[in-house]
C-alpha positions, -999 to 999 in steps of 0.1 A, spaced: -363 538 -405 -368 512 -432 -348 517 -462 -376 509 -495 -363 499 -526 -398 490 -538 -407 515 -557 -370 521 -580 -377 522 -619 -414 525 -620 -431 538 -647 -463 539 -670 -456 501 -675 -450 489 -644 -487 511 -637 -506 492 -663 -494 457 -653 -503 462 -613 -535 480 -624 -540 442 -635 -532 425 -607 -543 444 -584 -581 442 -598 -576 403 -605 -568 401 -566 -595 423 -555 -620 401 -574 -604 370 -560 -603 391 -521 -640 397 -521 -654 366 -519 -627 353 -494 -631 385 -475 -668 379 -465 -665 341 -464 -634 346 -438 -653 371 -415 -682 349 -416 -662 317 -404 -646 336 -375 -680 347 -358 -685 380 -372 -701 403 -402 -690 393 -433 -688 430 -437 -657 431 -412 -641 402 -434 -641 435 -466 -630 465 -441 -601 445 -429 -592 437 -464 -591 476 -479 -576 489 -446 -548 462 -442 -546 454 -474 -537 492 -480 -519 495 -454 -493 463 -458 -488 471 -492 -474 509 -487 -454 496 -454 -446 459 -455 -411 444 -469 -426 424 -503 -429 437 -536 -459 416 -535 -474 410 -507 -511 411 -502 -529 409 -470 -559 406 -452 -578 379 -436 -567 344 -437 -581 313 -434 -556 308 -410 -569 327 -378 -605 313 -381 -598 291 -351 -585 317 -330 -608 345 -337 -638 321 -335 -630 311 -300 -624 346 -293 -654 357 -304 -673 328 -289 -652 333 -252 -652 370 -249 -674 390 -283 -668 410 -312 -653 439 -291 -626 417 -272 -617 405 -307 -610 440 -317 -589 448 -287 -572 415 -291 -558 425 -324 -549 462 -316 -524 443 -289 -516 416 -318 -504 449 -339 -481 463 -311 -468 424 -306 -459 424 -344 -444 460 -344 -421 449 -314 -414 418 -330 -400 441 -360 -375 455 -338 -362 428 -318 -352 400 -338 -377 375 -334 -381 373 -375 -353 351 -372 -363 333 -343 -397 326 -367 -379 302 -389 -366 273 -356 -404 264 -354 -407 227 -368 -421 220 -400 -438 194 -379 -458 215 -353 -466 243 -388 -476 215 -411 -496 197 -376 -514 235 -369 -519 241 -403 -537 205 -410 -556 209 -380 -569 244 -392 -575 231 -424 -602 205 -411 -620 227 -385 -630 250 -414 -641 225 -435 -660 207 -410 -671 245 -399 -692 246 -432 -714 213 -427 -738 235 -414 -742 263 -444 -736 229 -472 -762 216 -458 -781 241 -446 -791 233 -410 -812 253 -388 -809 259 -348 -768 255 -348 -747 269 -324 -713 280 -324 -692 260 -302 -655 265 -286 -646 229 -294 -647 210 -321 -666 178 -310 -695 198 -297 -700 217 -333 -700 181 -345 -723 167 -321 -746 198 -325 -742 189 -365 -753 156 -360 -787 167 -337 -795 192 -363 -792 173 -394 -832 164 -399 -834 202 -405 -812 197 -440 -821 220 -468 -824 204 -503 -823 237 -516 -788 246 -502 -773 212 -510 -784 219 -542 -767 258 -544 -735 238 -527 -734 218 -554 -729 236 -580 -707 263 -563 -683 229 -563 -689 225 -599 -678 258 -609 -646 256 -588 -637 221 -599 -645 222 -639 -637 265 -645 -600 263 -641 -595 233 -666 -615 251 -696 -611 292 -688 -579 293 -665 -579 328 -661 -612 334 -650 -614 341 -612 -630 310 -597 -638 320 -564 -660 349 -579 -679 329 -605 -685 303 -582 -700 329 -559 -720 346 -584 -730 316 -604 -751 300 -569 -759 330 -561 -780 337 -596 -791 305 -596 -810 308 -561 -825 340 -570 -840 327 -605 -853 297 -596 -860 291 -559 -861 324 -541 -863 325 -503 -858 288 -501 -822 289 -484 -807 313 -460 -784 345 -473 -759 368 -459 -795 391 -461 -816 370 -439 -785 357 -417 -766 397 -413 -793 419 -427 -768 428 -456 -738 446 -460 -736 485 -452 -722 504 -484 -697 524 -464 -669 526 -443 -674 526 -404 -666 554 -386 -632 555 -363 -637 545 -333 -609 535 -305 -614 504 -285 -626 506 -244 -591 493 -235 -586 486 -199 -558 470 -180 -586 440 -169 -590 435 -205 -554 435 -215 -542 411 -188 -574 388 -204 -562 396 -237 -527 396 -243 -523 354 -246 -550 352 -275 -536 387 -288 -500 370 -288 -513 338 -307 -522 358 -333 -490 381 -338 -472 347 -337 -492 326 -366 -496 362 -385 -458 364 -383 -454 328 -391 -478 334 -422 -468 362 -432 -427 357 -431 -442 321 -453 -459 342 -476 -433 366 -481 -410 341 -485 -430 319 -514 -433 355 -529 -394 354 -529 -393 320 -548 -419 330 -580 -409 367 -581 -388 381 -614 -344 375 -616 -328 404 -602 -356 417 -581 -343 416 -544 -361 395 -515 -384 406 -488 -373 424 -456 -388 405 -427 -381 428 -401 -399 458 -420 -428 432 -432 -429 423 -395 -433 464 -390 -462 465 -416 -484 434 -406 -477 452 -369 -493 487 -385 -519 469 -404 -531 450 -375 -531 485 -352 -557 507 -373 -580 480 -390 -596 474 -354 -600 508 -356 -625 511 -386 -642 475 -371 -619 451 -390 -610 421 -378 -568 408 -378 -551 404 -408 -520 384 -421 -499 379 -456 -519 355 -477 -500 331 -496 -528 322 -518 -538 358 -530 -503 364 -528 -495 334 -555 -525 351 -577 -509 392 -578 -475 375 -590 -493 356 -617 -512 388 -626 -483 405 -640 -476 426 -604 -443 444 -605 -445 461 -572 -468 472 -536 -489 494 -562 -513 465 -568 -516 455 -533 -528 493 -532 -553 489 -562 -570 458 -552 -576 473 -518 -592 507 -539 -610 481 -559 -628 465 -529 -639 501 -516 -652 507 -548 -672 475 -547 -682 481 -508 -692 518 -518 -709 505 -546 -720 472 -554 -719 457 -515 -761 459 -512 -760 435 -535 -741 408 -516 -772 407 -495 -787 381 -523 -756 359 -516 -766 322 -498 -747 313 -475 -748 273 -493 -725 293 -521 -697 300 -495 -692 270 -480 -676 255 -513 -653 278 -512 -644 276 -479 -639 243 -480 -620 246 -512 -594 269 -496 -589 243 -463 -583 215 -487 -555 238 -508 -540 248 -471 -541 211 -457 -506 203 -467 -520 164 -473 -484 156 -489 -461 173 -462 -486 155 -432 -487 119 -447 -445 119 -454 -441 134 -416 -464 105 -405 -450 77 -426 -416 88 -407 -425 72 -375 -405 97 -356 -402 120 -330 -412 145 -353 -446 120 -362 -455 123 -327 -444 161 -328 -473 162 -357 -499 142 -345 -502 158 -310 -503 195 -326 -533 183 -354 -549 165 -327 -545 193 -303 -553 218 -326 -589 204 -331 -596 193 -300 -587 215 -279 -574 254 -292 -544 266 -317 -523 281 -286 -515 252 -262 -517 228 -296 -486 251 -306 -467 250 -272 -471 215 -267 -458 205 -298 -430 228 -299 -422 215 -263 -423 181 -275 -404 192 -305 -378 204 -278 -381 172 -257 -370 151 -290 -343 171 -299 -324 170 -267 -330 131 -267 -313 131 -298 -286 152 -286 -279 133 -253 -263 105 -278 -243 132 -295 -212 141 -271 -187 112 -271 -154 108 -249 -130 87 -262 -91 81 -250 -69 88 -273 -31 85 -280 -5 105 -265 20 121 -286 56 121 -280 57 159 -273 23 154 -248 44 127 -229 72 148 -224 62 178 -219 34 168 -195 38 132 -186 78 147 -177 86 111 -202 61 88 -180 34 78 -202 16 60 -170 9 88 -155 -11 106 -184 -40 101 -201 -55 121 -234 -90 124 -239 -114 139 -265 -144 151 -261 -168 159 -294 -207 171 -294 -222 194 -274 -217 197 -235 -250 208 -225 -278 207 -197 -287 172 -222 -250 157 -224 -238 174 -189 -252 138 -163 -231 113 -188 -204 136 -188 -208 137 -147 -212 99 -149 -176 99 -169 -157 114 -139 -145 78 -122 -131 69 -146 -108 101 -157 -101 109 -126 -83 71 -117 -61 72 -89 -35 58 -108 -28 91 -132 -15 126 -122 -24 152 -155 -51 143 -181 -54 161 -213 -90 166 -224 -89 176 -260 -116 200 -271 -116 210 -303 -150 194 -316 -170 205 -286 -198 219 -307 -217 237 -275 -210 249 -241 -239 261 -221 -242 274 -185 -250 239 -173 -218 224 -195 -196 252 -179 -210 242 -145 -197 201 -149 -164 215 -165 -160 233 -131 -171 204 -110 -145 182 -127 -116 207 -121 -131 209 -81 -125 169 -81 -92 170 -103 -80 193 -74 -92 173 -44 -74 141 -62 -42 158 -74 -49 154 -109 -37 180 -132 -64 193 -159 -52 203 -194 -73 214 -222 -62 211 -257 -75 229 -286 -98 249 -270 -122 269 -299 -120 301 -293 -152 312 -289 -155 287 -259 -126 302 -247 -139 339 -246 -166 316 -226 -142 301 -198 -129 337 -194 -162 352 -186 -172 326 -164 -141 325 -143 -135 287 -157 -101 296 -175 -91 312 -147 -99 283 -126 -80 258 -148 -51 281 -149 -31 297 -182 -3 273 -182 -30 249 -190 -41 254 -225 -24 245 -253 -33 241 -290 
């Protein structure tokens, strides 16, 4: 179905280094995994199942070399309010649908379709997601008691601010110095995975000297089972679809969107001469991935630019590593995942809030917003929609504002301007009276935008005085249905006024137009001319 390239040349090698990278990934997926789970309303035991299943499962059937998936900081938003609206089992459903969404999305084209949304609604959605999880983890850095997960933002924050005389020294404390690790590691010991030591380092910390003073993934989930969950299909009813298929297409879109980005910045730090992604086959992977991980209890999954960025540095040479750090979290959850239990959950909100302040696109967002455009308003109603409201109509209404800008601009685009007759034009259809011609051009698109100043326009080409006009067309960009519809309006009035309507220079992709429409049979074959 796919043709795979993926695997050509391998060998020992090629083993060793994704053997690497893979485990280098799996240690940095860990962490994430739980953190991410535990952000979106669930287990942070769901956060590690969808990161082996999907993970696996991207890797043997996605379009990058190097892709790795699994859950993203990305869909916290979304799945919170899904969770929060419907529960755990909705979410489930949601993302079985998402999966078909992203499968059909494979087949039809719409990976192409992906790259027309504006930076600025991305950068605005992405800005916006950035500060609802750091804001989310106020409550674990500080470690408040009582709070409850709200749909919107400004009641988590008002709920934050009644709640704050329960703050935990303790927690600040273990907060503290996950933010220590993560800010001084990387300058002296690069290569050490941050995420994990800064994890482990809290985590140690709590346990040696103030035990049972702040609240863990133990006390908070009861720990984290040390095995897979058993298959189990989702109650799917037609009720549930129709309730489910918006959210579930909200999150085939962004995991498109994320994934195609991933894939994409994969493209740009991968080795000369290996070839780029396919997007219609990752499309087909991410589509698979997201079918069966809601299967085994896992929540939806996406590329992830980040871990992504990490298996190329690692030395990864093809999907194999992917595959290994997906083996390499089993063997942690089979092995080692009791342990996690003794994690605080003070020690993940650094992290967290590390990973919304590397996916806030600060430098994008200020240049879009020091533009004092169309597309600054484009940017500030998706951020401030995002929050405030929810990801999906934050992303509708900026990319119909988006829309609404651009066809402003374009109504200034189409210009008509008179131009001068040649000799062979006055003789041949002037019959050697220049009086009773007139040559026109038109240039920009003729569109639903443009089609009213072109209506307005008619007076004066069609003056009583004239009997043929030339309209010349060869830098008429666009014709659309509406365009097609003014062109036949003017030859209606041409007619009624006994003006003669030439075209000149008609493209001729506009003409295969005109002759499906019935407009070049209208105007008539003796008038066209190059």
């Amino acid at each position: 179905m796919f043709k795979d390239n993926r695997f050509q040349h391998y060998n020992a090698a090629s083993f060793r280094k994704d053997l690497i990278a893979g485990i280098t990934v799996g240690i940095v997926a860990i962490p994430l995994g739980m953190a991410f789970a535990i952000a979106s309303g669930v287990k942070p035991e769901y956060g590690i199942y969808t990161t082996i299943i999907a993970g696996f499962l991207v890797a043997l059937l996605g379009g990058s070399r190097y892709q790795i998936a699994g859950p993203t900081g990305a869909f916290i938003p979304i799945l919170l309010a899904i969770v929060l609206q419907y529960g755990y089992e909705e979410l489930l459903i949601a993302g079985f649908l998402a999966g078909i969404f992203l499968v059909i999305m494979s087949f039809v084209g719409v990976s192409n379709l992906i790259h027309f949304v504006p930076k600025s609604v991305t950068i605005g959605f992405t800005t916006g997601i950035a500060v609802i999880i750091f804001t989310g983890q106020f409550g674990n850095f500080f470690g408040l008691t009582g709070l409850q997960r709200h749909e919107f933002f400004h009641e988590d924050m008002i709920g934050i601010v009644k709640q704050f005389h329960t703050v935990n020294l303790y927690s600040i404390l273990i907060a503290i110095i996950g933010l220590v690790v993560i800010f001084i590691l990387p300058k002296i010991a690069p290569r050490v995975p941050v995420l994990l030591v800064a994890l482990l380092i809290p985590t140690l910390a709590s346990i040696a000297i103030f035990p049972g003073k702040v609240e863990t993934i133990g006390t908070t989930f009861g720990g984290i089972p040390n095995s897979l969950p058993a298959f189990r299909f989702p109650e799917i009813t037609l009720s549930k679809i129709v309730t489910l298929w918006t959210p579930a297409l909200v999150i085939a879109a962004l995991g498109a969107i994320e994934s195609l980005l991933s894939a994409v910045v994969a493209d740009s730090m991968k080795a000369e001469g290996t070839e780029n992604h396919s997007s219609k086959r990752e499309l087909f992977g991410q589509g698979i991935a997201n079918i069966v991980t809601p299967l085994f209890g896992g929540i939806p999954a996406t590329g992830a630019i980040a871990r992504t960025a990490t298996n190329i540095r690692s030395g990864a040479v093809s999907p194999v590593s992917g595959v290994i750090q997906s083996l390499f979290v089993l063997a942690f959850l089979l092995l080692l995942a009791p342990y996690a239990a003794y994690i605080p959950l003070a020690a993940m909100a650094p992290i967290l809030m590390f990973v919304a302040w590397n996916m806030s696109a600060r430098k994008a967002f200020s240049h879009i917003l020091s533009l004092r455009s169309g597309d600054t308003i484009v940017l500030l109603t998706t951020f401030l929609l995002t929050i405030f409201v929810n990801l999906t109509v934050a992303v509708q209404v900026g990319i119909l504002i988006a829309v609404i800008s651009f066809i402003r601009k374009m109504i200034n685009k189409l210009h008509l301007k008179v131009e001068k007759l040649s000799d062979v034009e006055i003789i041949k259809f002037g019959h050697g009276d220049e009086t009773s011609l007139k040559k026109y051009s038109l240039d920009g698109p003729l569109f639903f935008g443009t089609a009213k100043s072109f209506e307005d326009a008619y007076p004066v080409i069609l003056s009583d005085d004239i009997k043929s006009i030339i309209i010349d067309m060869e830098h008429v960009s666009v014709i659309d249905a509406t365009g097609e519809a003014v062109l036949f309006d003017l030859i209606d009035d041409a007619k009624e006024s006994g003006i003669r309507v030439i075209m000149k220079s008609l493209p001729k992709d506009k003409m295969i137009l005109f002759k499906k429409g019935g407009l070049y049979e209208k105007i008539g074959k003796d008038n066209f001319f190059l």
